[in-house]
C-alpha positions as CSV (number, residue, x, y, z in Angstrom):
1,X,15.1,-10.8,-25.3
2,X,15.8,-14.6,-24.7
3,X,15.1,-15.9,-21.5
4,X,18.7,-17.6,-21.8
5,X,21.0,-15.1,-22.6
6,X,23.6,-14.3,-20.1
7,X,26.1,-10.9,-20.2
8,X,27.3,-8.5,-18.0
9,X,26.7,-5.7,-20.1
10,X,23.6,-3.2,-19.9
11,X,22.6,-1.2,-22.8
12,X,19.8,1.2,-21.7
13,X,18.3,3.1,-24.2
14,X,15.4,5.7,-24.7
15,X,15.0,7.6,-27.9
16,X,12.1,9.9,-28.4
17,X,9.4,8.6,-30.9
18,X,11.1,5.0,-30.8
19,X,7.9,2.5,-29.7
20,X,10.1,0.0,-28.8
21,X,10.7,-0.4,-24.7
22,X,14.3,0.0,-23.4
23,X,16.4,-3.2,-22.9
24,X,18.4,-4.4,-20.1
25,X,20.8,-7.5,-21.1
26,X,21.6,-8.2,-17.3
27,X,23.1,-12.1,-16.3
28,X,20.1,-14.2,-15.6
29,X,19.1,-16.0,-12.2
30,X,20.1,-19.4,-13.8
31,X,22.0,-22.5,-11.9
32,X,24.3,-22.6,-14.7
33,X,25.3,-19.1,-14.7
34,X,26.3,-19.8,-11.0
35,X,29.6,-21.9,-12.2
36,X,30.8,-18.5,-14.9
37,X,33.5,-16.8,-13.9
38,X,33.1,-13.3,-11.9
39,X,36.0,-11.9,-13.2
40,X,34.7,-11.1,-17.2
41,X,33.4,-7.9,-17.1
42,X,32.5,-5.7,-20.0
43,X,34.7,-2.3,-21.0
44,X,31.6,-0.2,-21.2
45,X,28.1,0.5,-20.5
46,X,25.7,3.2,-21.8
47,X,22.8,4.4,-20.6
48,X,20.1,6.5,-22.7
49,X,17.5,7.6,-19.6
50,X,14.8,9.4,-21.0
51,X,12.0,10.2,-18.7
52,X,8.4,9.6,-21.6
53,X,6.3,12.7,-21.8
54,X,3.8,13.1,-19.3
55,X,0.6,15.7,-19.8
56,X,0.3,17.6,-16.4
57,X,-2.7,19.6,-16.5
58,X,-2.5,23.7,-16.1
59,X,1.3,23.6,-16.7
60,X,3.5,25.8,-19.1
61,X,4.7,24.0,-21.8
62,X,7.4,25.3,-22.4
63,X,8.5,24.7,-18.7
64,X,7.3,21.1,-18.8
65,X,10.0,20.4,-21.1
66,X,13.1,21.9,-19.6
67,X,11.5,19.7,-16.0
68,X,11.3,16.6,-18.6
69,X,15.0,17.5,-20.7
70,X,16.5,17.6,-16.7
71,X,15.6,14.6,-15.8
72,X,17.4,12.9,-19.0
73,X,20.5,11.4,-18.6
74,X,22.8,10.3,-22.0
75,X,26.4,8.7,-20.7
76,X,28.9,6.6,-21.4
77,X,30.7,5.5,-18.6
78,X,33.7,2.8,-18.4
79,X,32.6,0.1,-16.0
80,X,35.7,-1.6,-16.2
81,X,37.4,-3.4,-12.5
82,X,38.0,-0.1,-11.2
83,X,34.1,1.2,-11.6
84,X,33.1,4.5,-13.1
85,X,34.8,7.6,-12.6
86,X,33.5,8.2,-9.4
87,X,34.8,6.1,-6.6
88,X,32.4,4.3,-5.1
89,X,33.0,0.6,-3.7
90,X,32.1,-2.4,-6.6
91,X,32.8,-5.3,-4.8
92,X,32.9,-9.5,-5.4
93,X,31.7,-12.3,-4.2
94,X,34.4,-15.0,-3.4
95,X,34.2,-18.5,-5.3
96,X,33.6,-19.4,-1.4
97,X,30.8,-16.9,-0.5
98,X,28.7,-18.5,-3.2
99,X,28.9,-21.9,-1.7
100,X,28.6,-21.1,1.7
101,X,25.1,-19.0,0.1
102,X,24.3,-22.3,-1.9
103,X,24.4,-24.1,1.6
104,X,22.5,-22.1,4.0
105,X,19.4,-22.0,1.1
106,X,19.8,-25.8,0.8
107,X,19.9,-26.3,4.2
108,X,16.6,-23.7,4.8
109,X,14.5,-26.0,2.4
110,X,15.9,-29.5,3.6
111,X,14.8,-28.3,7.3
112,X,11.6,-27.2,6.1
113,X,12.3,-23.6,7.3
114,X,10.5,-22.7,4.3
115,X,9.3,-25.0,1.1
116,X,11.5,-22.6,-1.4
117,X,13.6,-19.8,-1.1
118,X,15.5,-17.5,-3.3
119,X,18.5,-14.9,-2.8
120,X,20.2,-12.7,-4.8
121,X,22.6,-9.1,-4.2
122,X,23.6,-7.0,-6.6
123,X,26.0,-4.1,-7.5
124,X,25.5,-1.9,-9.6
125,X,27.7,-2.9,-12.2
126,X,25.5,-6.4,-12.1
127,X,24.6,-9.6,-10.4
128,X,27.3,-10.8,-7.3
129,X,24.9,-13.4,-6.3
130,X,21.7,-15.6,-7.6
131,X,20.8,-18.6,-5.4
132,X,17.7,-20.6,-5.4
133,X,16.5,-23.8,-3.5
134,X,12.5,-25.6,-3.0
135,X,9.7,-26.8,-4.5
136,X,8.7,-23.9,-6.8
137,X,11.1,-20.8,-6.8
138,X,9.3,-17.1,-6.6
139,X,12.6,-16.2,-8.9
140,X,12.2,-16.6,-12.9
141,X,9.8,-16.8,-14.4
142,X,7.8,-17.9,-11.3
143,X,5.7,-15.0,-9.3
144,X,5.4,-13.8,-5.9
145,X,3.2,-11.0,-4.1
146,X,5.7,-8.5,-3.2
147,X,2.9,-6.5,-1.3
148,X,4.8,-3.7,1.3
149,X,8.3,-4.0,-0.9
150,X,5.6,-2.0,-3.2
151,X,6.3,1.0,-1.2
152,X,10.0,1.5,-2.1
153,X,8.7,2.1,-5.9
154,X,6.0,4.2,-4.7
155,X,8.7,6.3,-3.0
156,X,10.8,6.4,-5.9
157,X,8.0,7.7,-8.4
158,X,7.1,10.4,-5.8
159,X,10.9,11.4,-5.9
160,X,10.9,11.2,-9.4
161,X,8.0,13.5,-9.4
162,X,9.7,16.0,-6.9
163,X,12.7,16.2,-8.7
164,X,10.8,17.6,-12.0
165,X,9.0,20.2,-10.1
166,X,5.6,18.5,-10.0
167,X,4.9,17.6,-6.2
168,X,6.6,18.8,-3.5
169,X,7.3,17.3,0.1
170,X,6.8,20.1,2.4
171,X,3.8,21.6,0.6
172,X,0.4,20.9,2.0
173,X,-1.2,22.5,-1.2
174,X,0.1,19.0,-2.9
175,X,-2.6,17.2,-0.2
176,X,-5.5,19.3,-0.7
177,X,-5.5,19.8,-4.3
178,X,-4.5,15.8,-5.4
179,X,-6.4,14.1,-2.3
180,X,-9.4,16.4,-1.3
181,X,-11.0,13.6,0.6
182,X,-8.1,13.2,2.5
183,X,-7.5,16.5,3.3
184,X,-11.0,17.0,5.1
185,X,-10.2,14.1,7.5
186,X,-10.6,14.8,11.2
187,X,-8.4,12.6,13.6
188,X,-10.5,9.9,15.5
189,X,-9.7,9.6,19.5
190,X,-12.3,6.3,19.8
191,X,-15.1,4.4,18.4
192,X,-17.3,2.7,20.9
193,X,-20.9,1.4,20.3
194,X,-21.4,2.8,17.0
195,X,-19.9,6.0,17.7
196,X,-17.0,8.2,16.5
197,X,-15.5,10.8,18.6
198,X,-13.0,13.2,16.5
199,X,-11.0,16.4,16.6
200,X,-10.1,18.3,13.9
201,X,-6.8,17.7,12.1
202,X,-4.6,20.9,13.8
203,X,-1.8,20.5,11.4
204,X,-1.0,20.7,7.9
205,X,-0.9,17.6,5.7
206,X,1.9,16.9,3.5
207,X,3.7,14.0,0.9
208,X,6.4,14.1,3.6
209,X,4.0,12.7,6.5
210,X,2.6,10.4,3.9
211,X,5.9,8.6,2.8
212,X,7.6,8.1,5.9
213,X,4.1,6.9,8.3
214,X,3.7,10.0,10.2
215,X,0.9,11.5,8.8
216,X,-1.9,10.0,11.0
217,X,-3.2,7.2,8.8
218,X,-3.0,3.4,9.5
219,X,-3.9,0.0,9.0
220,X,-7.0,-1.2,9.9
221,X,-5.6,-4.9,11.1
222,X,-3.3,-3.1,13.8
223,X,-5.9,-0.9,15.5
224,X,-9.0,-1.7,17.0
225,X,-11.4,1.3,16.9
226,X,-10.2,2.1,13.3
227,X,-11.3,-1.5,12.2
228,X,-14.6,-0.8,13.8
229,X,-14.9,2.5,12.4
230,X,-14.2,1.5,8.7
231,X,-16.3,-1.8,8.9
232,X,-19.4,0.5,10.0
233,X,-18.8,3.0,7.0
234,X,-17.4,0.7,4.7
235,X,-14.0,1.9,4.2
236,X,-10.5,0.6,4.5
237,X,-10.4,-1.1,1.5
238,X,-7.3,-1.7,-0.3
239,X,-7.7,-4.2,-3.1
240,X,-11.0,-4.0,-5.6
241,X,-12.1,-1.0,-3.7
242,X,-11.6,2.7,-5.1
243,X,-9.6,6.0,-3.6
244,X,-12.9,6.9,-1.7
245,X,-12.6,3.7,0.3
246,X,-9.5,4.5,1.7
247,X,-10.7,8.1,2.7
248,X,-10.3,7.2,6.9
249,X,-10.0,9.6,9.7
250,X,-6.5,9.0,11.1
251,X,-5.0,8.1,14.2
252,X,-3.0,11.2,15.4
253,X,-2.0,14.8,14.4
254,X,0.2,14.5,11.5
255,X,4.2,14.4,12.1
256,X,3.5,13.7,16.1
257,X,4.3,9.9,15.9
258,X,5.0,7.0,13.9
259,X,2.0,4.7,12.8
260,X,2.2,2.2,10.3
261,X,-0.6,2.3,7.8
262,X,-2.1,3.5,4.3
263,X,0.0,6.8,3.7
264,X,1.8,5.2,1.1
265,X,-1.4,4.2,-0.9
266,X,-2.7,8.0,-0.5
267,X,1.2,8.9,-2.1
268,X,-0.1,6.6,-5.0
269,X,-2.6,8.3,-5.8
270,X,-1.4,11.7,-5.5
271,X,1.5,10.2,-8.3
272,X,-1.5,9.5,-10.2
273,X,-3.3,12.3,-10.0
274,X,-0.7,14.8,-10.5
275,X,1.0,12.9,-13.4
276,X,-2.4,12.1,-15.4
277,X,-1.2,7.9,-15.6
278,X,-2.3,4.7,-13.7
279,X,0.2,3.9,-11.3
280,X,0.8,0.7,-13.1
281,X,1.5,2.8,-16.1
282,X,3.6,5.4,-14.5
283,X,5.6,2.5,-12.8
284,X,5.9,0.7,-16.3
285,X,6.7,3.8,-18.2
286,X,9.9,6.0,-15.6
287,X,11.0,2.9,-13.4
288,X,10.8,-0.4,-15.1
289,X,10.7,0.1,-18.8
290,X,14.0,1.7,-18.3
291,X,15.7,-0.6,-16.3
292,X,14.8,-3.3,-19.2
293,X,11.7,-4.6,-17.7
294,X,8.6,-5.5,-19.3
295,X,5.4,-5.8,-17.3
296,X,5.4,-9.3,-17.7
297,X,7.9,-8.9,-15.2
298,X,6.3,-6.9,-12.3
299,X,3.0,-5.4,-12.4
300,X,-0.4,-4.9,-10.5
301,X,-2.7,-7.1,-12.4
302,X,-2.8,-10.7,-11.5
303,X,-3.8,-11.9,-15.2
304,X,-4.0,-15.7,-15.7
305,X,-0.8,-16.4,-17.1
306,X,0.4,-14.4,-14.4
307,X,-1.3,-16.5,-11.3
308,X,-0.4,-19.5,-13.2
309,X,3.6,-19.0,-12.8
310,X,2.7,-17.7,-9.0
311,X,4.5,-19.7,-6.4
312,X,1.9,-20.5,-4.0
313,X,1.6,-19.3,0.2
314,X,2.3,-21.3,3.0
315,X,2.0,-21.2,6.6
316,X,2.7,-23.2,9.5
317,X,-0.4,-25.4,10.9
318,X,-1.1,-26.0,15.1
319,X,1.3,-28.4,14.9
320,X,4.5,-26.5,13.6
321,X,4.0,-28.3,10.0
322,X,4.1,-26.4,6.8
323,X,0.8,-26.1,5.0
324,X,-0.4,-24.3,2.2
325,X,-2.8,-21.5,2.7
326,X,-4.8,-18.8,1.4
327,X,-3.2,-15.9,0.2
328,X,-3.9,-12.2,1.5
329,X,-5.2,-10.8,-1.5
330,X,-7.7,-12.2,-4.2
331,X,-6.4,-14.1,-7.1
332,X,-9.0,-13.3,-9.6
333,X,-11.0,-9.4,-9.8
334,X,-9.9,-6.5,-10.7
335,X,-7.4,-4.7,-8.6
336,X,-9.6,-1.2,-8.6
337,X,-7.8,1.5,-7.0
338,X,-3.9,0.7,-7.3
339,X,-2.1,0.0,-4.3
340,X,1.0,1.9,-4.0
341,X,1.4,0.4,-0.5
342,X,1.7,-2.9,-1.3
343,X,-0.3,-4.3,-4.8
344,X,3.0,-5.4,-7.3
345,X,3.7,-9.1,-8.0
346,X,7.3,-9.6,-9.7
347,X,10.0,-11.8,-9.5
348,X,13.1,-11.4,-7.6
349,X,15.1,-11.3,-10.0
350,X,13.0,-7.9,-11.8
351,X,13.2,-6.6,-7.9
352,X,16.4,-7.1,-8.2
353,X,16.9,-4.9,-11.1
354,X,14.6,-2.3,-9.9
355,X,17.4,-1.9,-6.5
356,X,20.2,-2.0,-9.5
357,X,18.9,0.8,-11.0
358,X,19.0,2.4,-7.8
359,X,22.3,1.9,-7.1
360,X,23.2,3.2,-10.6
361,X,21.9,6.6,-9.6
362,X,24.3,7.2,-7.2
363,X,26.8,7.8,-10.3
364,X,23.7,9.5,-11.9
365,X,23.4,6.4,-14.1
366,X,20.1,5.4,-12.7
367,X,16.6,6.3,-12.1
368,X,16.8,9.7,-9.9
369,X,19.8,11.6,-9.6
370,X,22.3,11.3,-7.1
371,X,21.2,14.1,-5.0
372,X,17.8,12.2,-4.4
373,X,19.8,8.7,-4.2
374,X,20.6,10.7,-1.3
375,X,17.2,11.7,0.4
376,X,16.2,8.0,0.2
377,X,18.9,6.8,2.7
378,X,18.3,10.1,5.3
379,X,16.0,10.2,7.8
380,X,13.0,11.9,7.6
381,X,10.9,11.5,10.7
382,X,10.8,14.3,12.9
383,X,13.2,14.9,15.7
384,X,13.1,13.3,19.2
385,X,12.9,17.2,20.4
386,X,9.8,17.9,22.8
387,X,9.1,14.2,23.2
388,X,8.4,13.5,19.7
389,X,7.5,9.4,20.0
390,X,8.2,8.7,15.8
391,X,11.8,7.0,16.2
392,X,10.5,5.1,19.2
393,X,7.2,3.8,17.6
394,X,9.0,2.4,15.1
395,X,11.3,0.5,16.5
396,X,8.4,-0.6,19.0
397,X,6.6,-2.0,15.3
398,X,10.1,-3.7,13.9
399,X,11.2,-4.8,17.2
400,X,7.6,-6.6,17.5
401,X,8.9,-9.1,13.8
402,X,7.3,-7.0,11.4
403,X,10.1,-7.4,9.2
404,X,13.1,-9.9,9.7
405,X,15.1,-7.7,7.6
406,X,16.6,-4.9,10.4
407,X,18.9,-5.7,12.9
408,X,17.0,-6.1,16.2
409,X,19.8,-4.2,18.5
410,X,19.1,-1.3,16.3
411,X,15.7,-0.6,18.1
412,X,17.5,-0.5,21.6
413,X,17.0,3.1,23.5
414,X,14.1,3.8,22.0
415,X,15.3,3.2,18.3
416,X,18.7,5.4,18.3
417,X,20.0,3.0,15.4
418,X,16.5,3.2,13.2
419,X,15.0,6.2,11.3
420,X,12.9,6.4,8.1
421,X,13.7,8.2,4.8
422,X,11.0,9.3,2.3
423,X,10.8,6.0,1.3
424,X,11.7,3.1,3.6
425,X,13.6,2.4,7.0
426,X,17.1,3.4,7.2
427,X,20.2,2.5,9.7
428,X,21.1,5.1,12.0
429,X,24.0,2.9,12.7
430,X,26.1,-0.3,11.8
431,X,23.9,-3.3,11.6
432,X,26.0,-6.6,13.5
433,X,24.7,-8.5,10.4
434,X,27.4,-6.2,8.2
435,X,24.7,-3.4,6.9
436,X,26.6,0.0,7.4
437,X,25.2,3.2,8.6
438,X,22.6,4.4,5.6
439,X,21.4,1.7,4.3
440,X,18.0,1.3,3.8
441,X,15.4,-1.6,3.9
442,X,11.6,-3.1,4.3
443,X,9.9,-6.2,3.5
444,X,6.4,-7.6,2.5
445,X,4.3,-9.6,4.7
446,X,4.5,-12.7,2.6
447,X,8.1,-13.1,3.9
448,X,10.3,-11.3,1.4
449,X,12.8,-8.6,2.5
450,X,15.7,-6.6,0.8
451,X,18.2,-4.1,1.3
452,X,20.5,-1.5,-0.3
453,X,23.7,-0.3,1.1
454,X,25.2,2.5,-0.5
455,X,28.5,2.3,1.4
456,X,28.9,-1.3,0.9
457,X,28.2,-1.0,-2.8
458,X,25.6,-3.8,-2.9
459,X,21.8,-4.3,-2.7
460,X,20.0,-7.8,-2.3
461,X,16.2,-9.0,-1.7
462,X,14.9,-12.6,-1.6
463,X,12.7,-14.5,0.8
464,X,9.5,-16.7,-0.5
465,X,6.0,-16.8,0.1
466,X,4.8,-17.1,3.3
467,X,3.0,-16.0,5.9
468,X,4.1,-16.5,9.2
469,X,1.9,-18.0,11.9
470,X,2.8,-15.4,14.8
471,X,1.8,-17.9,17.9
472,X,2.9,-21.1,16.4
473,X,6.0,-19.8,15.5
474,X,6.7,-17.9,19.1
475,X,5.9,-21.7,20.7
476,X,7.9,-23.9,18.3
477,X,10.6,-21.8,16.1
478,X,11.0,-18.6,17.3
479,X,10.8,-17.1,13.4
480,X,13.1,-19.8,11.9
481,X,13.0,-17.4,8.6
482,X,14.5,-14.6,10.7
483,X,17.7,-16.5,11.7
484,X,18.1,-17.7,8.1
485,X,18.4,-14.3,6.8
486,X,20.5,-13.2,9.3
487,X,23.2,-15.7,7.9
488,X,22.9,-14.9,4.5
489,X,23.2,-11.2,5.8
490,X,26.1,-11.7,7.6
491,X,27.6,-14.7,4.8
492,X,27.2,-12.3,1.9
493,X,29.1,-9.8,3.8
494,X,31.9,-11.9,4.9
495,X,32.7,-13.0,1.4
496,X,32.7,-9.7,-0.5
497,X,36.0,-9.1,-1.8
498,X,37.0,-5.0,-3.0
C-alpha cells in the first residue's frame, strides 16, 4: 500500500488459503490531509474477519473449528452520515476544533513542554483528528516505545482467546497448567539481610487476577524487598531474559488488593502457551494483520531499520532543560521472552488503528465481539465489601502521576470514579476533561497515553517520548505534559459535532 494514499474507506479482508495480509486503506497522518474536507465519506465498508488457524494441542478438531468459524465475521455494512445500523454516536470534528488542536501542539513544542508531540482521535468510521508538531514526530513512519500501552493488546488477545473457548478468566486450571512456575509461588512478607520470609499462596490463581493487577505480582522498581529479592536470585527480568526470570513470589494474596506489576507479562505467556505462537506472531496474525497492519508497523523486535526511524528520549536535566537521555530498554539484543506488559514499538498512527478496530467491534465489525467490547470497559476488580483496598490502591498509584491520562478528581474517596476492566483502567464516572462514564485508558512510561470512549464514539492516543524527571518536574513544572493533555482532552471534546 502507498504511504500517500488517502480514503476513508476500509476494505478488510481474510480469505482462507489467500497468503496475502489483509489491507486497511485508512486516511494517513499527513499535514496535507489536514486541509480535506470531513464531510466525503464512503457509502460502504466491508469487512472479511477471519480469525488464521491456530493448532491448540489436546483439542477436538472438529470443535476447534466451530470455536474458529464463531469468531469470523463477513458483513457489509453502510457507513454512510448516519453510521451502521446500530445507533451508536459517529461524531466530527469542527473546522475549528482542528485549529484550536493545531495550536495547543504548536504551542507545547514552541515552550519546550516537550521537543515533539503527536495527537490523533478516531471513530470508528475513521480518522477525526491527526496533528503533529517538533523535532522528529513518533507518528509515520517514525517509532516510539509504546512500553505499558502494550497491555491493552495483551488484554485483547487474552479476550480473543476467551471468547473461542481456549482460556478462561475464572479458572485457576488456566494458571497451573500454562504457568507452572507461577503457580508454585509463595507470597513474600519481607526480605532483610539475605533472607526471604514467605507464606503460602491461600488463594487460587486466575487470568482474572493477572489482567486487572490483583493477583499479587509487581514491579520490582516500586517495592523495595522484591527488588532485593530478585537481584539476589536473579529474577525480575523483563527484556532479554526468559519466562523463568520473571517466576517471583508476589506481594499479597491474590484478588485482596491492587499492585501494579508483571501480571500482564505472565497473561502473555499464558496467550502463548495456550495458542502454540509467539506473542509477536499471535499479535501480527488476530489483531494487526486484520486491521491492515503490517509489522513494519508495530512489533517487538527493535531491528535496525526499525531503531533507525525511532524518535529518540528525552528528559529534563537539574536545571529544568530538556536533554536527551537513555532509553529504558536496550536498543540492540534480542528481546528473549516477549513482553506482553510493555515490549511493542509502533507509531501512533498503527495505535491508532489498533483502538479503531476496537471501536468497530462494538457493531461486531471489529476484533472481538460486542459482548466482549463490553467486558473491556466494566470493572473487574473486586468489591470494596469487607475492606477490600483494590479500588483505593489504584487510585493511590494514578493519583501519584503514573499516567497523565485519568482525570485526577476521579481518585477522590478512595477511587469511587476509577475501576479496572480485564484489560485497562476504566471511569467509574464522568471525567471534567469530557471522558464519560466507561471509557477506558492507560499510558506508557515514555509519556504516551490514549483513550477510548464508547459513549462518546471516539478513541485517541498520542504523547512522545519521554521520560519524566519526577523531582525536577515537582520543583519547576509541576508535569507541564499533564496540563497539555488535559487541553487537548477537553479541546477535542468541545469541538465534536453529532
Amino acid at each position: 500500500m502507498s504511504d500517500h494514499m488517502s480514503a476513508d474507506v476500509i476494505i478488510v479482508t481474510g480469505v482462507k488459503n489467500n497468503p496475502e495480509p489483509a489491507h486497511v486503506i485508512c486516511a494517513l497522518f499527513l499535514d496535507t490531509l489536514h486541509s480535506a474536507s470531513s464531510t466525503s465519506t464512503p457509502a460502504t465498508l466491508r469487512l472479511d474477519l477471519l480469525i488464521p488457524h491456530i493448532e491448540f494441542e489436546e483439542r477436538d478438531t472438529t470443535t476447534e473449528e466451530q470455536r474458529i468459524s464463531a469468531m469470523t465475521q463477513t458483513q457489509e455494512i453502510d457507513i454512510g452520515s448516519s453510521g451502521s445500523a446500530k445507533a451508536h454516536k459517529v461524531p466530527r470534528l469542527s473546522p475549528e476544533g482542528k485549529a484550536a488542536l493545531d495550536a495547543i501542539l504548536k504551542k507545547a513544542v514552541e515552550s519546550r513542554v516537550v521537543p515533539a508531540m503527536h495527537f490523533a482521535a478516531t471513530t470508528k468510521d475513521g480518522v477525526i483528528y491527526a496533528g503533529q508538531a517538533g523535532e522528529k514526530v513518533f507518528d509515520e513512519p517514525e517509532k516510539g516505545q509504546l512500553y505499558s500501552q502494550t497491555k491493552l493488546v495483551t488484554g485483547v488477545a487474552a479476550l480473543q482467546l476467551v471468547e473461542s473457548g481456549v482460556l478462561s478468566y475464572d479458572d485457576p486450571a488456566i494458571v497451573e497448567k500454562y504457568a507452572p512456575e507461577l503457580w508454585e509461588q509463595p507470597v513474600l512478607l519481607s526480605f532483610t539481610d539475605g533472607k526471604a520470609e514467605t507464606e503460602p499462596r491461600k488463594v487460587p490463581l486466575t487470568l482474572r487476577h493477572l489482567l486487572t493487577h490483583t493477583s499479587g505480582l509487581g514491579y520490582g522498581f516500586m517495592s523495595p524487598p522484591l527488588m532485593a529479592y530478585n537481584t539476589a536470585h536473579g529474577l525480575g527480568k523483563t527484556y532479554g531474559g526468559t519466562a523463568a526470570d520473571l517466576a517471583q513470589p508476589l506481594l499479597f494474596q491474590p484478588g485482596s488488593r491492587f499492585g501494579y506489576g508483571i501480571g500482564i507479562d505472565w497473561a502473555g505467556i499464558i496467550v502463548e502457551r495456550a495458542s502454540g505462537l509467539k506473542l509477536n506472531e499471535y499479535f501480527q496474525k488476530h489483531i494487526f494483520a486484520p486491521l491492515g497492519l503490517i509489522e513494519d508497523d508495530v512489533t517487538f523486535f527493535n531491528r535496525p531499520e526499525i531503531v533507525e526511524r525511532w524518535q529518540r528520549v528525552t528528559t529534563r536535566n537539574a536545571e529544568g532543560k530538556l536533554v536527551l537521555t537513555q532509553p529504558r530498554r536496550p536498543l540492540t539484543g534480542e528481546p528473549g521472552q516477549l513482553s506482553g506488559g510493555g515490549g511493542l514499538w509502533g507509531t501512533n498512527k498503527a495505535y491508532l488503528t489498533f483502538l479503531r478496530g476496537l471501536l468497530a467491534s462494538q457493531d461486531g465489525n471489529g476484533i472481538v465481539s460486542p459482548e466482549g467490547f463490553k467486558l473491556l470497559f466494566e470493572d473487574a476488580l473486586p468489591t470494596r465489601a469487607d475492606g477490600n483496598t483494590a479500588h483505593a490502591n489504584l487510585a493511590r498509584m494514578v493519583g501519584s502521576g503514573t499516567t497523565t491520562a485519568v482525570d485526577p478528581a476521579l481518585c477522590d474517596n478512595g477511587g469511587q470514579g476509577l475501576g479496572h476492566s480485564i484489560a485497562m483502567c476504566v471511569n467509574l464516572l464522568d471525567s471534567a476533561g469530557g471522558r464519560r462514564k466507561g471509557s477506558g485508558t492507560w499510558g506508557g512510561i515514555a509519556t504516551t497515553e490514549f483513550w477510548l470512549d464508547p459513549e462518546a464514539g471516539i478513541a485517541a492516543c498520542g504523547g512522545t517520548q519521554f521520560l519524566r524527571n519526577r523531582e525536577v518536574e515537582d520543583r519547576t513544572q509541576k508535569d507541564p505534559f499533564a496540563k497539555v493533555w488535559h487541553e487537548l482532552e477537553t479541546t477535542l471534546y468541545k469541538y465534536l459535532e453529532y
